[in-house]
DONUVEX-828891 format. One record per atom (N, C-alpha, C): x, y, z. Coordinates in pm, whole numbers, plus 50000, padded with zeros to 5 digits. Layout:
! DONUVEX-828891
XYZ/...
END
This chain:
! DONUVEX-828891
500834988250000/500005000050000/500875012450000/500385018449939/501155034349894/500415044150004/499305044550024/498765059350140/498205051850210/497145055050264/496565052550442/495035042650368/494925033550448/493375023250453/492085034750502/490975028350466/490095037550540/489945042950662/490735032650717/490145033950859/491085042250888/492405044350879/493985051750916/492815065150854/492415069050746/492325084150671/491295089050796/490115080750840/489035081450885/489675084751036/490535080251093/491285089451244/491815100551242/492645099551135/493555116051075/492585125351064/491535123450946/490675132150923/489615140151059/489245126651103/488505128251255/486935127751176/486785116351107/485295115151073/485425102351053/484105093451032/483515081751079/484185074750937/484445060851005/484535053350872/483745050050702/482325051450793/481355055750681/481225067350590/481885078050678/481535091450617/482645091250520/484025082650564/485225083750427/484735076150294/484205062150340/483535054250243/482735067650141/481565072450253/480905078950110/482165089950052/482685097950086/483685105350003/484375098549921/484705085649935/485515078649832/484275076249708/483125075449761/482475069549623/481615080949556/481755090649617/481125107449586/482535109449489/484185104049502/484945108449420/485885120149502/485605127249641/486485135849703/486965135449727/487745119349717/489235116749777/489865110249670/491395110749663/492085108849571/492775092549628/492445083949500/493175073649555/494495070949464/495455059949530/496405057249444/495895041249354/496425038249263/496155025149180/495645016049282/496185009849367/496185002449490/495035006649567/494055014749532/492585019949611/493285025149766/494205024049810/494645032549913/494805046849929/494645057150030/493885068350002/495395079050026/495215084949944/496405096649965/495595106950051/496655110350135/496125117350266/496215134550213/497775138150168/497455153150166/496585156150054/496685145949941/495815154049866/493925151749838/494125142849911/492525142150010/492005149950100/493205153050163/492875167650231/492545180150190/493475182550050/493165191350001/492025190749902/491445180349840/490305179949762/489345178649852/489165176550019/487775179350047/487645189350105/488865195350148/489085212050196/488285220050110/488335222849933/487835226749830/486635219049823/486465210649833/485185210349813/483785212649907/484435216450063/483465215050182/483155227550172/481965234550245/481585244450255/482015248950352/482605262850387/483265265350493/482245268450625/481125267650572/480105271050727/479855259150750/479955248350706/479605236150770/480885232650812/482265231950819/483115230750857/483505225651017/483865220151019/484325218451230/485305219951296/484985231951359/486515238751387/487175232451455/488515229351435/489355227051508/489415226651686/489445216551738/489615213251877/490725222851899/491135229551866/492675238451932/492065252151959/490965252651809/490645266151773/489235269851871/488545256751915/487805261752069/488075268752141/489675261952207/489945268652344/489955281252324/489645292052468/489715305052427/490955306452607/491845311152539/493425317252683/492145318352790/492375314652902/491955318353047/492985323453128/492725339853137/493445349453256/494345341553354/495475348253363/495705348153508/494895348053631/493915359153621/492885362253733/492015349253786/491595342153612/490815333253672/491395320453750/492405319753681/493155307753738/493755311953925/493535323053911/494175326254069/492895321254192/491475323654086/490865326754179/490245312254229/490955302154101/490295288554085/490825282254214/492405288954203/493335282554355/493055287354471/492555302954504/491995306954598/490875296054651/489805297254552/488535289554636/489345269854633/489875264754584/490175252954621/490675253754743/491415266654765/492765260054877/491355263954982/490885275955009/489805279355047/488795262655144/488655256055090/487875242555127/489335230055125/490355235455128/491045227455158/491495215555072/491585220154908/491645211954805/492935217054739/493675207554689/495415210454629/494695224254534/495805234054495/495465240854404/496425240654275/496065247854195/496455239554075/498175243154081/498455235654005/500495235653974/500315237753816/501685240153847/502485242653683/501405257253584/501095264953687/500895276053617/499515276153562/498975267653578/497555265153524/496215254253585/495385254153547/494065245853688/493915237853565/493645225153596/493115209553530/491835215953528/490885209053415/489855212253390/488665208053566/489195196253616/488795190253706/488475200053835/489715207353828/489905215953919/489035228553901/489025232653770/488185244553808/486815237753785/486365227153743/484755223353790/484495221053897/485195216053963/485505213454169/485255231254198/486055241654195/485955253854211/484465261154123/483825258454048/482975261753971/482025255454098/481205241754130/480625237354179/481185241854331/481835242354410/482295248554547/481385264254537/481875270554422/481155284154446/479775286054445/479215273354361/477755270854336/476935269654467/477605258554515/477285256954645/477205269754738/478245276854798/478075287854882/476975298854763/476725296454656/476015309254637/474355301854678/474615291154673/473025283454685/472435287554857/473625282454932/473575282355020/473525296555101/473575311155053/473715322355085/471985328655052/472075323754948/470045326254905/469835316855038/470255309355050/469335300555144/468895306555293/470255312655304/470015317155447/469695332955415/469685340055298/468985348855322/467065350055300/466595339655232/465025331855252/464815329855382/465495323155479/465225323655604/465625336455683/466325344355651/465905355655728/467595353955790/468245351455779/469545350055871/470755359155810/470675362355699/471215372055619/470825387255610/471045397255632/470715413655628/471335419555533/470505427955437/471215434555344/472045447555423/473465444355354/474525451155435/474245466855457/473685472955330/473425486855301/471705493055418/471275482955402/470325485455506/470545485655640/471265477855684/472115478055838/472805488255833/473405492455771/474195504355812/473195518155822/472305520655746/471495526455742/470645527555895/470335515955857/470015515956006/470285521356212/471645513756203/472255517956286/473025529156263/472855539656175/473035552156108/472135558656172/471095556656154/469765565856224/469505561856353/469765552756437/470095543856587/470945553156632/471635555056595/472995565456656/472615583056652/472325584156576/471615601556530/470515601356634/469575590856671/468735592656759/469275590856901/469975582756932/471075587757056/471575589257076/472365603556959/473035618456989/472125625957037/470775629156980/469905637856955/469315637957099/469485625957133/468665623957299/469655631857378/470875627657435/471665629857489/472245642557458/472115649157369/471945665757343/470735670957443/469665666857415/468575677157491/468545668657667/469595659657680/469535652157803/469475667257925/470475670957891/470705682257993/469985695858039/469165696957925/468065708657950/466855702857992/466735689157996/465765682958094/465915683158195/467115677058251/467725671658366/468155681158463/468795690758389/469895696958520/468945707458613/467505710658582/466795718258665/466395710758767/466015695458772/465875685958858/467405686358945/468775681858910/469355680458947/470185688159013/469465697958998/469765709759069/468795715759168/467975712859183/467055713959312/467395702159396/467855694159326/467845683559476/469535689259512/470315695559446/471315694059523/472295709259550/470795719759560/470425727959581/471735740259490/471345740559352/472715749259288/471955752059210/472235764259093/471735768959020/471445762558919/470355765758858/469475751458754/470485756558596/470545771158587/471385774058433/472835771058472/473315771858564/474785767958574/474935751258557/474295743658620/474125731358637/473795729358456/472755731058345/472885729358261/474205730158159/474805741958188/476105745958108/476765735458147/477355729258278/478335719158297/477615706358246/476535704658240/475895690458220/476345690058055/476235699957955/476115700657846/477245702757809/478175703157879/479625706357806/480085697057853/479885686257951/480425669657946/479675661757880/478535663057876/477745652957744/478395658657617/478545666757572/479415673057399/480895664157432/481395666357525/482725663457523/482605646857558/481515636757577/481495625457559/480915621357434/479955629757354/479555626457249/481045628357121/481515636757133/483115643257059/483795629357084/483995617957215/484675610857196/484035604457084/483255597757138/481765586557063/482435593656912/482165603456834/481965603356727/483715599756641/484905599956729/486165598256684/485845584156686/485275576056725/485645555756739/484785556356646/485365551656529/484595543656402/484595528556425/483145522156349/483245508956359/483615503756217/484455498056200/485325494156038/483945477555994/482945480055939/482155470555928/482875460855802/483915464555728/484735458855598/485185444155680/
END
């Protein structure tokens, strides 16, 4: 035999043994005397003759480069649950479906507990205890023009003097209060 049997053209090519059969008897492949199939120029007569939108692209010409980023983040969430992360510069397909399904999970599981109520939207809490706090500044501002006329009859001193000192240590405890931030990040 001079070129390749059906079955050899039919692996190279990457189509079914049947499908070379019919090209051989449609005439799109070139044989030698010996009915054995010449490969490049079989290649090139069904190249020309295929339509290029029916064509099947190349297994190489699928892949599309995956970032650095993603691959960092594939090793983050593995190592994350305590799974090897990837080597040699790149994640096994295995690995980022393990990391694909890991993230699935915590996102399933985050609806879950925010349906039950165990989750708070972050922007609303702050909000919240935003206006919690403004309402007891606001108290503790007028604390002293309540108070110090009481607290000053029982301990027999002037009710406007007694306000001025009451109100200039509540400011100067509220002045601390407002320097301590709570870092909610």
């Amino acid at each position: 035999m001079h070129g390749m049997s059906e079955r050899d053209y039919a692996a190279r090519a990457g189509l079914s043994r049947g499908a070379i059969q019919k090209a051989k008897l449609a005439g799109r492949l070139v044989l030698h005397p010996d009915g054995s199939i010449d490969a490049g120029a079989s290649d090139a007569r069904r190249a020309a003759a295929t339509d290029p939108s029916k064509q099947r692209p190349s297994p190489a010409s699928k892949l599309k480069p995956v970032s650095a980023s993603a691959v960092a983040a594939v090793g983050d969430t593995l190592r994350e649950h305590g799974l090897p992360p990837p080597s040699g510069g790149g994640a096994t397909f295995l690995q980022a479906k393990t990391a694909n399904e890991v993230l699935k999970s915590q996102e399933r599981r985050l609806k879950l507990q925010k349906l039950k109520g165990e989750l708070v939207d972050r922007a609303r809490a702050e909000a919240l205890v935003f206006r919690l706090a403004r309402e007891t500044r606001d108290a503790w501002v007028n604390w002293p023009a309540r108070a110090a006329a009481l607290i000053a009859a029982e301990l027999g001193l002037d009710p406007a003097a007694m306000q001025k000192v009451l109100e200039a240590h509540v400011r100067a405890h509220l002045d601390e209060l407002a320097e301590a931030r709570i870092d909610l990040g």
